[in-house]
Structure formats: structure tokens, C-alpha cells
C-alpha positions as a Markdown table, in Angstrom:
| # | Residue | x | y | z |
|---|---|---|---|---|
| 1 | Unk | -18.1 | -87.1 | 47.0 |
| 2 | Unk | -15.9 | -86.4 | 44.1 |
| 3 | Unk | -18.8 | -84.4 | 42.5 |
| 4 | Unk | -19.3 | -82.4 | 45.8 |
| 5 | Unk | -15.0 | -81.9 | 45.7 |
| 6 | Unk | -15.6 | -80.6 | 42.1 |
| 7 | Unk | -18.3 | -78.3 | 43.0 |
| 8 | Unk | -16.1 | -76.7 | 45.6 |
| 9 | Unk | -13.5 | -76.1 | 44.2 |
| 10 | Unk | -15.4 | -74.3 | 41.4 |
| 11 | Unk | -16.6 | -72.1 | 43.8 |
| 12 | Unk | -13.6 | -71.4 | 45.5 |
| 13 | Unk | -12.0 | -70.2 | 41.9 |
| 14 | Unk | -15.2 | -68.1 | 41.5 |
| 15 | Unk | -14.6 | -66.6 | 45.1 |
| 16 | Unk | -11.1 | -66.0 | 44.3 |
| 17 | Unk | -12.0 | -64.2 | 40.7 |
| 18 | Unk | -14.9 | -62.1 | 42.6 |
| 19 | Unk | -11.5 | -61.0 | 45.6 |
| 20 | Unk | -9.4 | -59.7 | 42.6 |
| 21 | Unk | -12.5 | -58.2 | 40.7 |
| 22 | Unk | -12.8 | -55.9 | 43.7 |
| 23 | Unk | -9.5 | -55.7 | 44.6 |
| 24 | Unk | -8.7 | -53.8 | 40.7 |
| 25 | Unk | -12.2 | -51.4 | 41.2 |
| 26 | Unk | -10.8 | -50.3 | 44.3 |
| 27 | Unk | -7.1 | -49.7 | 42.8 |
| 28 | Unk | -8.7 | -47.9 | 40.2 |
| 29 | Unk | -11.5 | -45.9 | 41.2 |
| 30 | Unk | -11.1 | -42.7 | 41.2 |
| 31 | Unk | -9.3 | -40.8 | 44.2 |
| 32 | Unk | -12.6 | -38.9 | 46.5 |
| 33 | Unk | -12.0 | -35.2 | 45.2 |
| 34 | Unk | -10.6 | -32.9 | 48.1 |
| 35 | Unk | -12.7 | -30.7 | 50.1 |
| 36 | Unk | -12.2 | -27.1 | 48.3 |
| 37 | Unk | -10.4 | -24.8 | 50.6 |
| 38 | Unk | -10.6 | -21.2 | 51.1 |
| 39 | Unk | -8.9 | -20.1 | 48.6 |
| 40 | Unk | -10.6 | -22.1 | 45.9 |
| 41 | Unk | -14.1 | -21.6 | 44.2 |
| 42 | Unk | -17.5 | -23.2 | 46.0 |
| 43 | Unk | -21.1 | -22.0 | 46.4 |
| 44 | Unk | -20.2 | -19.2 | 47.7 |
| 45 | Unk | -16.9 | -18.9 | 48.0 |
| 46 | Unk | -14.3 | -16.5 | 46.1 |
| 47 | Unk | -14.5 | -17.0 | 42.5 |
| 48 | Unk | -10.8 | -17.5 | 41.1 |
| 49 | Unk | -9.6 | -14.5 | 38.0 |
| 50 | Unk | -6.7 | -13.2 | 36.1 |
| 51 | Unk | -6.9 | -9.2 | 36.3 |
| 52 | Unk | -5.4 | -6.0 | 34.9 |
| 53 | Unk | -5.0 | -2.8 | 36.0 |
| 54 | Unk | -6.1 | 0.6 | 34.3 |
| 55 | Unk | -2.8 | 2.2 | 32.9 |
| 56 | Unk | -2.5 | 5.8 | 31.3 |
| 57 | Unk | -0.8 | 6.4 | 28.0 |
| 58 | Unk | -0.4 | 7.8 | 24.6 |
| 59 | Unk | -3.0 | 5.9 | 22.2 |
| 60 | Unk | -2.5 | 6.4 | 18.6 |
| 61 | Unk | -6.0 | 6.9 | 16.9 |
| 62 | Unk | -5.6 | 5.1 | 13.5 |
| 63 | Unk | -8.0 | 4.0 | 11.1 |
| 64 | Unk | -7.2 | 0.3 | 9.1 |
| 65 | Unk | -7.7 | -0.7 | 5.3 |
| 66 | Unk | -7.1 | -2.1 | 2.3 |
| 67 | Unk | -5.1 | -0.7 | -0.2 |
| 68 | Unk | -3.1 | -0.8 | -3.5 |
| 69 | Unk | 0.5 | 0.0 | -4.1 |
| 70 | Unk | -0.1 | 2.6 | -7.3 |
| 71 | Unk | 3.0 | 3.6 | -9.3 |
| 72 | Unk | 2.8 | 7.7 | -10.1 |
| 73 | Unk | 4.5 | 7.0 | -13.9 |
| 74 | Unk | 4.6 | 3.2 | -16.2 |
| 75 | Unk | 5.6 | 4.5 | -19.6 |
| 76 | Unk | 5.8 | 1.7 | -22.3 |
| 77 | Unk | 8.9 | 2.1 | -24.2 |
| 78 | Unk | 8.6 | 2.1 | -27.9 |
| 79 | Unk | 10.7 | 2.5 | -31.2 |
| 80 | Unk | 9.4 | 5.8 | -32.6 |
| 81 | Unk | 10.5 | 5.2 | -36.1 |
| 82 | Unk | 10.7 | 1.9 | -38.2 |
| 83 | Unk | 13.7 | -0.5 | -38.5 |
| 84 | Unk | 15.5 | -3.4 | -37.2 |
| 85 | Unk | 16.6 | -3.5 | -33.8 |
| 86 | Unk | 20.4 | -3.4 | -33.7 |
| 87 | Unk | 21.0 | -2.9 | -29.9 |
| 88 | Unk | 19.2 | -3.7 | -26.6 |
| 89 | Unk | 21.5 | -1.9 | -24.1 |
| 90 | Unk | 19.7 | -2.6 | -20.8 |
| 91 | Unk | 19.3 | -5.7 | -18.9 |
| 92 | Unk | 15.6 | -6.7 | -16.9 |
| 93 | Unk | 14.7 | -5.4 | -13.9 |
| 94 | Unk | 17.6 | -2.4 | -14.2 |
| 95 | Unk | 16.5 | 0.9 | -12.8 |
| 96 | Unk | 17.2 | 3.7 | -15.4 |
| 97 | Unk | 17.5 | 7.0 | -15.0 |
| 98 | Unk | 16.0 | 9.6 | -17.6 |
| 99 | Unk | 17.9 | 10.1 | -21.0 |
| 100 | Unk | 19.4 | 6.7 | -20.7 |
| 101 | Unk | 20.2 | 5.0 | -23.5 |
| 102 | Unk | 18.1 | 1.8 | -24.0 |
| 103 | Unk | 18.0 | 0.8 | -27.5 |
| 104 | Unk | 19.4 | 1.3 | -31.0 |
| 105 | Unk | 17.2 | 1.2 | -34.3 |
| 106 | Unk | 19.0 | 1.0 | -38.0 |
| 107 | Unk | 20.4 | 4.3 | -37.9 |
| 108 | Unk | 21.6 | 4.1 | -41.7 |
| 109 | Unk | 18.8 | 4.4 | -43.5 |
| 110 | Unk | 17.9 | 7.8 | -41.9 |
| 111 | Unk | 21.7 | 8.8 | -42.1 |
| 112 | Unk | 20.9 | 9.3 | -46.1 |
| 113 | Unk | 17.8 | 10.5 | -45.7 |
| 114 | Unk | 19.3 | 13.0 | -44.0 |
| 115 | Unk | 22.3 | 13.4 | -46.7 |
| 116 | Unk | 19.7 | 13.9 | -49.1 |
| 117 | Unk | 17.7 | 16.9 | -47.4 |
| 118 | Unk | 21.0 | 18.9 | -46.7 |
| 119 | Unk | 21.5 | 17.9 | -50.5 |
| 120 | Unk | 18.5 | 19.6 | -51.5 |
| 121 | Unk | 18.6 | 22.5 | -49.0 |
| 122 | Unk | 22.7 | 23.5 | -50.4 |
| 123 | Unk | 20.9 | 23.3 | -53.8 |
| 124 | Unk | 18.2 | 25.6 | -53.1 |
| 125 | Unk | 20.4 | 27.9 | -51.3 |
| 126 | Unk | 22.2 | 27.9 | -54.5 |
| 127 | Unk | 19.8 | 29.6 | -56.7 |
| 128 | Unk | 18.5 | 31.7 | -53.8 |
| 129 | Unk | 21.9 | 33.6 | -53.4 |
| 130 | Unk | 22.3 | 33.6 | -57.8 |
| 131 | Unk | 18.5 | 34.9 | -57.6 |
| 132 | Unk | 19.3 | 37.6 | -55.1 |
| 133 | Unk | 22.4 | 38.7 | -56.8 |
| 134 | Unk | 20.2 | 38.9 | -60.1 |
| 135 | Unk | 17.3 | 41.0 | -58.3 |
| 136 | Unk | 20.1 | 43.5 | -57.2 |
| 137 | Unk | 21.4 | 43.8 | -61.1 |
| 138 | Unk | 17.5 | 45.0 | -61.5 |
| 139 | Unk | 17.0 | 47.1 | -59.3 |
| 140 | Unk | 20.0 | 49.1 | -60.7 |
| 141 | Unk | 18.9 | 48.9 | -63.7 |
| 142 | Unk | 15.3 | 49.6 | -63.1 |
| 143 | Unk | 16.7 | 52.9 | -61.0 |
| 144 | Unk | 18.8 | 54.1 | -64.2 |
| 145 | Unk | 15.0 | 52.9 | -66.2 |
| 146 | Unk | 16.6 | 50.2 | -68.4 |
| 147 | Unk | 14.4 | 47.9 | -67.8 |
| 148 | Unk | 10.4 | 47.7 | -67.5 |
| 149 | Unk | 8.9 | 47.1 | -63.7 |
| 150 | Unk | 7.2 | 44.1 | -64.1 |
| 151 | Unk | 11.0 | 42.9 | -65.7 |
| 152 | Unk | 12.1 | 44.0 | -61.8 |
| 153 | Unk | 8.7 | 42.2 | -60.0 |
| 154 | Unk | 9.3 | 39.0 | -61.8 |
| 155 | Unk | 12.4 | 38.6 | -60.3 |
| 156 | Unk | 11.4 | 39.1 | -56.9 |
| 157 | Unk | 8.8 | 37.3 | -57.1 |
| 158 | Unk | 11.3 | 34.3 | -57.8 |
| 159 | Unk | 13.7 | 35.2 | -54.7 |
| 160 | Unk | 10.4 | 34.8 | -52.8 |
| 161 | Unk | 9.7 | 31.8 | -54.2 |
| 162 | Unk | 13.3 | 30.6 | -53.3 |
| 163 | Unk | 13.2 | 31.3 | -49.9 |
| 164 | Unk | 9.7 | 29.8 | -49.7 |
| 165 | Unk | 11.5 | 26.8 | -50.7 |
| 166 | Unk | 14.2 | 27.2 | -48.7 |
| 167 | Unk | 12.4 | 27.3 | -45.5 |
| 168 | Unk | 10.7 | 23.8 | -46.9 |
| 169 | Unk | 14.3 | 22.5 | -47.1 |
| 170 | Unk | 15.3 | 23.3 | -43.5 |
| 171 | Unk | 12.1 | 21.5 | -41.9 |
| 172 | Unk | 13.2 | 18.4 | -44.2 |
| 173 | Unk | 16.5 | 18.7 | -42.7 |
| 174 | Unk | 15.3 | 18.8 | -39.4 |
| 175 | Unk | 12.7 | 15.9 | -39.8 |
| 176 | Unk | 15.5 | 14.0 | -40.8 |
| 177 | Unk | 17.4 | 14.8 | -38.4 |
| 178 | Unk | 14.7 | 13.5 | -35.5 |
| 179 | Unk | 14.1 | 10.4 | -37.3 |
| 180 | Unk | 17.9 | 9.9 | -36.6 |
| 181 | Unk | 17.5 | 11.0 | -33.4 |
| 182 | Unk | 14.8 | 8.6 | -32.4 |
| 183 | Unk | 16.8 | 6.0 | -33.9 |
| 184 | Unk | 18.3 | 5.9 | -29.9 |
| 185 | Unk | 15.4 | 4.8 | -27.8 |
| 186 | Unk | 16.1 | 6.4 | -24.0 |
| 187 | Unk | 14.6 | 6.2 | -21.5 |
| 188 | Unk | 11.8 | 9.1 | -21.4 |
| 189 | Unk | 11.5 | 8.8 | -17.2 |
| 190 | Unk | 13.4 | 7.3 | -14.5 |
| 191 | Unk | 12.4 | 4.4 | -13.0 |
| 192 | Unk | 12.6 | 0.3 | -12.6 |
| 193 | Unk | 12.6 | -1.3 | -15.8 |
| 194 | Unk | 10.4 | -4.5 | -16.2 |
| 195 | Unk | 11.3 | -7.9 | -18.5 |
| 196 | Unk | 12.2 | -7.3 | -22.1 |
| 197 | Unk | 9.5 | -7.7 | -24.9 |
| 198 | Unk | 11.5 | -7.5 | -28.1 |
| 199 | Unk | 14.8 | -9.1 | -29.1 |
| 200 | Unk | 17.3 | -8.3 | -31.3 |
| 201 | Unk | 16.9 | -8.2 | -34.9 |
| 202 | Unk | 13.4 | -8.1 | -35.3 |
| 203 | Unk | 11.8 | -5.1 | -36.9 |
| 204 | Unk | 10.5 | -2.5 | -35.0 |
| 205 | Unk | 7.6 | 0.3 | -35.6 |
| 206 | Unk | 6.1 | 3.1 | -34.0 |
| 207 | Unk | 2.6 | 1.3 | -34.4 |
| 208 | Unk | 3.8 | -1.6 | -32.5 |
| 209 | Unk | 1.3 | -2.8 | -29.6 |
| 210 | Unk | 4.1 | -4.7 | -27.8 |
| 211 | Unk | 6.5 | -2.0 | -26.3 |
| 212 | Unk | 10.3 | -3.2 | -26.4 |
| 213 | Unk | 10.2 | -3.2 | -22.7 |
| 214 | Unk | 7.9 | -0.9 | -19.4 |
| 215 | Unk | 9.4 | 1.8 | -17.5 |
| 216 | Unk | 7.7 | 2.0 | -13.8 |
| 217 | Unk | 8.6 | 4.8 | -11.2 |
| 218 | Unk | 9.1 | 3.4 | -7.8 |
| 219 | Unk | 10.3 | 6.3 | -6.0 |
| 220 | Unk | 8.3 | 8.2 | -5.2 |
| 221 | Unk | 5.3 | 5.4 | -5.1 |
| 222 | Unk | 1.5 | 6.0 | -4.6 |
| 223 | Unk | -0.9 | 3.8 | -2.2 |
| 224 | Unk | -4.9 | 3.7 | -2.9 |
| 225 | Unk | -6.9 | 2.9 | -0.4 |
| 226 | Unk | -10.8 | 3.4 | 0.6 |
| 227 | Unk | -12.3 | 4.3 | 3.8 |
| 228 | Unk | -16.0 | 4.4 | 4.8 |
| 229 | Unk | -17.7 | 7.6 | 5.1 |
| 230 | Unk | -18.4 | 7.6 | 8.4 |
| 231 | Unk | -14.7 | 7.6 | 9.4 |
| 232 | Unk | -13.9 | 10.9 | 6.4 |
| 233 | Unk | -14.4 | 13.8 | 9.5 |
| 234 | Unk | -11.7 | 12.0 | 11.8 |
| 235 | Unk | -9.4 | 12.6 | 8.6 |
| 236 | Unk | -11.0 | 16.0 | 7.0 |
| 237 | Unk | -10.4 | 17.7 | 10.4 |
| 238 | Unk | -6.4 | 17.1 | 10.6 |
| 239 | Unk | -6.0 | 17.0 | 6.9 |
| 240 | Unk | -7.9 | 20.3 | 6.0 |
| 241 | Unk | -5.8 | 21.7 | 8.8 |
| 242 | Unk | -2.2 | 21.2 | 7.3 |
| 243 | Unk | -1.7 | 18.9 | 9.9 |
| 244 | Unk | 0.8 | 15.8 | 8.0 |
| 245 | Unk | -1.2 | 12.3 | 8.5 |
| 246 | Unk | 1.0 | 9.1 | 8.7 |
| 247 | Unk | 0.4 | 6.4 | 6.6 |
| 248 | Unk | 1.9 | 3.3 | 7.0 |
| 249 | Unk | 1.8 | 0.0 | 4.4 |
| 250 | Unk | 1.6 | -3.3 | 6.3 |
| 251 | Unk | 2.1 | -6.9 | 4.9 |
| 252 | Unk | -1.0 | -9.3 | 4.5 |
| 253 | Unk | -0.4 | -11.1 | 7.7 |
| 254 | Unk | 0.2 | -7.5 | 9.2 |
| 255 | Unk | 3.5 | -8.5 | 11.1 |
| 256 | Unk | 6.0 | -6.9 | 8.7 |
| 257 | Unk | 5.9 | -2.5 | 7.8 |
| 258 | Unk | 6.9 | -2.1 | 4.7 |
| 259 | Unk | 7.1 | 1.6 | 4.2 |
| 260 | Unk | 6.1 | 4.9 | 5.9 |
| 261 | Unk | 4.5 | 7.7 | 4.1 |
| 262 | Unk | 1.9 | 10.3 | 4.4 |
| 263 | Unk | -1.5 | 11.0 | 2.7 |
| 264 | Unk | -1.7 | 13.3 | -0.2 |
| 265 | Unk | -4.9 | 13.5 | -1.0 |
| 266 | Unk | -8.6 | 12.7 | -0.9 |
| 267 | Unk | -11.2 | 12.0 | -3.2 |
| 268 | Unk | -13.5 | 14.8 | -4.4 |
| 269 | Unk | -17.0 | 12.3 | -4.4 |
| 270 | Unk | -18.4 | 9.2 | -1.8 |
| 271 | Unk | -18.7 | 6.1 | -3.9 |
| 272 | Unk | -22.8 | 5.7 | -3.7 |
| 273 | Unk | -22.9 | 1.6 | -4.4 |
| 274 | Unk | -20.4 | 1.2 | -1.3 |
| 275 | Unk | -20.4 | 4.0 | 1.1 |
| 276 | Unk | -16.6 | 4.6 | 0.3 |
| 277 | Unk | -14.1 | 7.9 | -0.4 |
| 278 | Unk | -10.9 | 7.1 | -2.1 |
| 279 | Unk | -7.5 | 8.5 | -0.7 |
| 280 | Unk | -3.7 | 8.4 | -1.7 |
| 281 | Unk | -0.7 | 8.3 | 0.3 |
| 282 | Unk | 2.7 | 9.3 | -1.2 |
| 283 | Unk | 5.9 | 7.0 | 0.1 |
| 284 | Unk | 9.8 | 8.0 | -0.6 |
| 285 | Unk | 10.4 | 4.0 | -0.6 |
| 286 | Unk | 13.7 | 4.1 | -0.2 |
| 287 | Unk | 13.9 | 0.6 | 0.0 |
| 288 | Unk | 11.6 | -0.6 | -2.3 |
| 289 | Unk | 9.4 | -2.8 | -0.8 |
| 290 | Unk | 5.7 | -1.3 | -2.3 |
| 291 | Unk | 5.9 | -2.8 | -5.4 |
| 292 | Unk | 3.1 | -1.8 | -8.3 |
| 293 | Unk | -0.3 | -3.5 | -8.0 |
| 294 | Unk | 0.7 | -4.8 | -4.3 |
| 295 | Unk | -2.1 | -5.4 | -1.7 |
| 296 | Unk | -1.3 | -4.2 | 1.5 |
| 297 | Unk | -2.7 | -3.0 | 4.9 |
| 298 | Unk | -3.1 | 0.1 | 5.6 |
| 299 | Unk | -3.1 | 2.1 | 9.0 |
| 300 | Unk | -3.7 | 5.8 | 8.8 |
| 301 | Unk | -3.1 | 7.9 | 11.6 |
| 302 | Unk | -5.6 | 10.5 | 12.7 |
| 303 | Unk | -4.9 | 11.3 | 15.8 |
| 304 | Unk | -3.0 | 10.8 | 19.3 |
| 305 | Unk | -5.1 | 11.2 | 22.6 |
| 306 | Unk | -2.1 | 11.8 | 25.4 |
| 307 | Unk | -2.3 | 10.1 | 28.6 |
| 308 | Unk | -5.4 | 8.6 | 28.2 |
| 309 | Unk | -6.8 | 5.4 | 30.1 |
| 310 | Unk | -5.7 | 2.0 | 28.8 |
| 311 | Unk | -7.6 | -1.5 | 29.8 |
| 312 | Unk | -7.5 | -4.9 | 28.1 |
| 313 | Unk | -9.9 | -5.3 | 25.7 |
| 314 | Unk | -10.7 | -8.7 | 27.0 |
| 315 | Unk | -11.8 | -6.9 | 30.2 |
| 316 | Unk | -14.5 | -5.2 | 28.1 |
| 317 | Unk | -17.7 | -6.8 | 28.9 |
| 318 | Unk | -21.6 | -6.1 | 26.7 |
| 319 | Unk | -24.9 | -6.7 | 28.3 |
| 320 | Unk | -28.7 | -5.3 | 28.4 |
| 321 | Unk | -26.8 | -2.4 | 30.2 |
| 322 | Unk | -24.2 | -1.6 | 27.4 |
| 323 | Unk | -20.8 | -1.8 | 28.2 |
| 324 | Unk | -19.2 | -2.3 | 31.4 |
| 325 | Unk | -16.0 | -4.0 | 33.4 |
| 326 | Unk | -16.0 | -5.9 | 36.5 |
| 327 | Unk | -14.0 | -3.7 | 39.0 |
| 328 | Unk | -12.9 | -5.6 | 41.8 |
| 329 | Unk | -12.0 | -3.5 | 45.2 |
| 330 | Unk | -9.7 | -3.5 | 48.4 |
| 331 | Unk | -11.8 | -6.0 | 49.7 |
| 332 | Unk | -11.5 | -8.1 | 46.8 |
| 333 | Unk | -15.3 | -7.8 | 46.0 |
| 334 | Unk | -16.4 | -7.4 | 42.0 |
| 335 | Unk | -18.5 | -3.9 | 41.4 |
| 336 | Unk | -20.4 | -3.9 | 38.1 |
| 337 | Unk | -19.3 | -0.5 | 36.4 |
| 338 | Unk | -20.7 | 1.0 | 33.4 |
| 339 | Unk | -17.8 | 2.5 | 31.0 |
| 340 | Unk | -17.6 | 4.9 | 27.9 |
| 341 | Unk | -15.5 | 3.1 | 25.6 |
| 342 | Unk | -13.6 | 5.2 | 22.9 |
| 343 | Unk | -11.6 | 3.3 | 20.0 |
| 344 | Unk | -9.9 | -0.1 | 20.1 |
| 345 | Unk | -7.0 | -1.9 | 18.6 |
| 346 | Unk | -8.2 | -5.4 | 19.5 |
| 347 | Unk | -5.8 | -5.5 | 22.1 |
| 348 | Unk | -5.9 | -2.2 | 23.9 |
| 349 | Unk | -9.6 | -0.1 | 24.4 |
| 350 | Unk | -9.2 | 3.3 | 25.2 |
| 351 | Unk | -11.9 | 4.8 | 27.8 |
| 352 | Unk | -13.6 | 7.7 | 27.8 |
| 353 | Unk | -14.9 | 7.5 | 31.6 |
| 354 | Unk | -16.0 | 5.0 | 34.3 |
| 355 | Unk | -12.4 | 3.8 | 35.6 |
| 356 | Unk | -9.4 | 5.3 | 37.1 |
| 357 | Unk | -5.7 | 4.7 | 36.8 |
| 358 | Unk | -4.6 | 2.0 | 38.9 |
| 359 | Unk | -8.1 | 0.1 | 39.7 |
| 360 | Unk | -7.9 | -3.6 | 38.7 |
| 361 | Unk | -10.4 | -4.7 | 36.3 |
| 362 | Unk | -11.1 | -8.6 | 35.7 |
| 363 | Unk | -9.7 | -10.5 | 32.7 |
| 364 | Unk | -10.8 | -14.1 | 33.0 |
| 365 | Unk | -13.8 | -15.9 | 35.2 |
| 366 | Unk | -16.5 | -13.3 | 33.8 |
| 367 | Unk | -19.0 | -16.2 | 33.2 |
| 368 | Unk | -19.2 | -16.6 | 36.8 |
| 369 | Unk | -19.6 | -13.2 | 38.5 |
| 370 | Unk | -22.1 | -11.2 | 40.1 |
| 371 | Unk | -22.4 | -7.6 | 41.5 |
| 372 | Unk | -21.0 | -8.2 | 44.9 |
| 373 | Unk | -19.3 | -11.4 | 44.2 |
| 374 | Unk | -16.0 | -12.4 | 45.9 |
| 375 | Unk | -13.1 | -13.5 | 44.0 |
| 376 | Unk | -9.4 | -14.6 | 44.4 |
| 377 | Unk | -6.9 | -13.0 | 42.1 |
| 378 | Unk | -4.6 | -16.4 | 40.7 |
| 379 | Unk | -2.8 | -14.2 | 38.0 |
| 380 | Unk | -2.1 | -10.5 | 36.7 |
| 381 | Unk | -2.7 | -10.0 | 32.8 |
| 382 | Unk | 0.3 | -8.3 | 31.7 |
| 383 | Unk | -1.5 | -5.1 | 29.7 |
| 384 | Unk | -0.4 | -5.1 | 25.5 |
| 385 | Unk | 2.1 | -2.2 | 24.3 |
| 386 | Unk | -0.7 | 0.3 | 22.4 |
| 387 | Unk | 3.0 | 1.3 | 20.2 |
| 388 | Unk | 2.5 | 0.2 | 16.3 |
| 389 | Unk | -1.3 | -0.8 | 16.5 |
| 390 | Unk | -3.9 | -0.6 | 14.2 |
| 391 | Unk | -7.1 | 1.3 | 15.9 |
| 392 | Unk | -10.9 | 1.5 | 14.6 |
| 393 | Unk | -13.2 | 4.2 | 15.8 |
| 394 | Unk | -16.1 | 3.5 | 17.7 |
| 395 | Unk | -18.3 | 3.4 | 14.0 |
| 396 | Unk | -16.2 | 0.3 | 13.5 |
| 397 | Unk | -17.5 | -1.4 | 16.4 |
């Protein structure tokens, strides 16, 4: 009996165990999902999508690259006669104007070599006036035939030789004076200055290769940039035209614009190893953001197509059939439509034909969709601003 009470009991405990066991599946199964109503998707029911409607606009046409912030001037400032450097007049980073004074050289030494040169030229002016005095006396006396001819040619010979000289002694006065001049270093362009090379008291020479310090002009400022050569007519047509292009210099991340300018010019040859033609924008830079050697993005205006028809980009679809857009109609049925796309920002696609203004094109639920198929619209895309974008042409795509 006691092992029979035992034996029980065990099972009872086991019973028990098994009652929770199923009592914690059922809490925790999961709940039966709800029958999908009318409004949700099922075999054959309406297929749930976000749409966007066809809007009209003005679509800037611009083409996007890489470019390089060019300055049109750098000048490297250095001493143009030998000496020690005595002053440094400008501090780094200054912006300068032309004709400023930057730097002082020794000016003494060329001081008396100038003294000496006005020296010699008073001395040789000297006997040039006693030697023209003399030649007069001669002349007289050659006229009243006192004295022989070649007495009279002699002397003139020796006012020639005088003023020969003389005209020596000027150009030594006026070399001198130069050197003294270029004893003050200015600035020979206007422009940012960069850090200083040289300090004070060290000697300086015309032959140095490290310049006391580098003039660069920021205003006006140049941008380089390439394009392919497929994309030159979209920018020969406007250009060769007078028409003005805008050019406008992005940051890297392409979230700040730096500058606006305009392009200047065009390379006169493609680049053969990459299928490239070189251009150059001019900017004012009033501000000064396009620094020398920058990298920045480029957008270049070619063109802006009025009132043309805007979609979502993300309503752009590609198959066997090219492109197309799911169209859905009053009856809230899809209708595959082939399109003509024109350029696109990434955001915005411009079409040439297929849809009209107002029709509502799906964004999201594509993978699901058939000509014909029903849907439910659960949310209106809200169609990007096409104002400050960058646009490729279709040879892009």
C-alpha cells in the first residue's frame, strides 16, 4: 500500500505539471491572424500603394561634375636684389592690394652705389661742358685759319667721346637707382597672401628658390571641371549662342553652395584616353569660400524646359518593355503605361510623353502588380521641389 500511495502521488504531480505545460502553450501561442478585410491585400483582392500625381513645372536641365577651384594669378614674391632682410611688413593670410609694401631689403649699400654713379656722371659732365667750350674756341679759330683741320676734328671727336660716356653714366645712375628701388618688395598683384617663408635678418637673393612669401588672387577665382563628350552639344548650343550658362560650386556632401558663377570657356580638344572636354567657370567670390586647389561639385546649367511634366523618380519602372509607370484610374485599377523619359535629378524625372497632369502614378507596392490589378491607395507621396537640383541627361542614364 504505501508503494501504491507513492506511485500515485507521482502521477498526480506529473498530471498537474502536464495541466500547467498546456495551460503556458495556450497563453502563449500566437493569437489566430484576422481574416483580411476589404480593404487589405488577399489573392485577389486590392493591392495596398503610396502614389503621386503628375505635376507640371519648370525643370532646370543641369549637367553634374567634378571640379577644381583654380586661382587666375599665384605670384611667388621674391627679393630682386641681394641683402639682408630688414623688414617684413605684412602679416599671414593678409589680402594685399597691388603696390603694397611687403618687405624691406638693406637699402644702404645700394644708397652709395648710387652716390657713386651720380659721382661719376657730375664728373663726366664736367669735361663734357670744358670739352664743348674748347671745340667752340676751334671752330673760331679754324674759321679765322689759325689752326689746322684735323687740330678742329680732334676735338670733336673728344666731345663725342664725352657724351658717349655721358650717356654710360646716366644708365649707371638709373641701374642704381632700381636696385634701390627693388630694395622695397610690393606686392606685384592683389590678392590673399599665404604663410611667410623668410624671417628677418636672413640674407635674401634674387636666385632664391624659396620666395619670402605667395600671392594668390581670389577674386575673381577660376573652377576646372570635365564633362564627357556626349553631353558638349547640350552646352555648345547655349554657349556658342551668347546665351550666359550658370555654374554653381557645391560642397562634397552637396548640401552647402558655395558660390555662383558662370562658364567662360571651353576646351579647344576631347581628351582621347577619357572621353573628356575641359571647361572653366569664372566666380566674383565675394565671399571667399572657393579656395585654390578645392574639390568641389559642380552643376552647370544648360537649359530650363517650362512647364514640363514632373513624376517621382521612384515611380519610374524598367522592364523587357523599356520604361514605364503604373497608372492607376478612377476605378482604382493599375494600367501599365509606356513613358518617354527625359533627364533626371534622382528625385524628380522629367517626361517627354505617356502621362498627363494630374493622373496618379504608383510609388510603392510595384513588386506586386499586374496590368489590371486592383489596389487601395494607403498614402500620397508628397512630389520633391525640382528648385536647386542637380540633373543628368538621358546619356547619363
Amino acid at each position: 500500500m504505501p508503494h501504491a500511495t507513492k506511485q500515485s502521488r507521482q502521477w498526480l504531480i506529473g498530471l498537474i505539471l502536464l495541466a500547467l505545460l498546456l495551460i503556458l502553450i495556450w497563453w502563449f501561442w500566437p493569437a489566430k491572424p484576422e481574416a483580411p478585410s476589404a480593404g487589405r491585400w488577399r489573392d485577389g483582392g486590392p493591392v495596398p500603394v503610396r502614389v503621386a500625381t503628375v505635376t507640371q513645372g519648370d525643370f532646370p536641365v543641369e549637367l553634374k561634375a567634378l571640379g577644381t577651384v583654380t586661382a587666375y594669378n599665384t605670384v611667388n614674391v621674391r627679393g630682386r636684389v641681394d641683402g639682408e632682410l630688414v623688414k617684413l611688413l605684412f602679416e599671414d593670410g593678409q589680402r594685399v592690394e597691388a603696390g603694397d609694401l611687403l618687405a624691406v631689403i638693406d637699402p644702404r649699400p645700394y644708397e652709395v652705389a648710387l652716390q657713386q654713379a651720380l659721382g661719376v656722371q657730375q664728373e663726366n659732365q664736367a669735361q663734357l661742358r670744358n670739352a664743348e667750350a674748347d671745340l667752340a674756341r676751334y671752330r673760331g679759330l679754324y674759321a679765322e685759319d689759325s689752326i689746322a683741320k684735323q687740330t678742329l676734328d680732334t676735338q670733336q671727336a673728344l666731345v663725342n667721346q664725352y657724351r658717349g660716356t655721358l650717356k654710360s653714366n646716366q644708365a649707371a645712375v638709373a641701374e642704381a637707382r632700381l636696385n634701390l628701388d627693388f630694395t622695397q618688395v610690393r606686392a606685384p598683384i592683389s590678392g590673399r597672401l599665404g604663410l611667410r617663408q623668410v624671417d628677418l635678418g636672413n640674407l635674401v637673393s634674387s636666385g632664391d628658390a624659396l620666395p619670402l612669401v605667395v600671392i594668390t588672387q581670389t577674386l575673381p577665382i577660376a573652377l576646372m571641371f570635365t564633362l564627357p563628350e556626349a553631353e558638349l552639344p547640350a552646352v555648345l548650343r547655349p554657349f556658342r549662342a551668347g546665351q550666359t550658362l550658370r555654374v554653381e560650386a557645391w560642397d562634397r556632401s552637396e548640401k552647402l553652395k558655395l558660390a555662383e558663377g558662370r562658364l567662360e570657356s571651353l576646351d579647344n580638344l576631347i581628351d582621347t584616353a577619357t572621353g573628356t572636354v575641359k571647361l572653366k567657370a569664372r566666380f566674383e567670390n565675394a565671399e571667399e569660400l572657393l579656395f585654390p586647389n578645392q574639390f568641389v561639385n559642380v552643376r552647370l546649367l544648360v537649359e530650363t524646359r517650362e512647364q514640363a511634366l514632373l513624376i517621382p523618380a521612384a515611380a519610374l519602372q524598367f522592364g523587357t518593355r523599356g520604361t514605364f509607370v503604373y497608372v492607376i484610374d478612377e476605378h482604382d485599377k493599375v494600367q501599365v503605361r509606356s513613358i518617354v523619359a527625359g533627364p533626371s535629378n534622382g528625385r524628380m524625372t522629367l517626361v517627354e510623353e505617356g502621362v498627363a497632369v494630374g493622373e496618379r502614378l504608383v510609388l510603392e507596392g510595384t513588386d506586386r502588380l499586374r496590368d489590371g490589378s486592383l489596389v487601395e491607395v494607403v498614402g500620397e507621396g508628397q512630389a520633391p521641389t525640382v528648385k536647386q537640383t542637380s540633373v543628368r541627361t538621358p546619356a547619363d542614364a
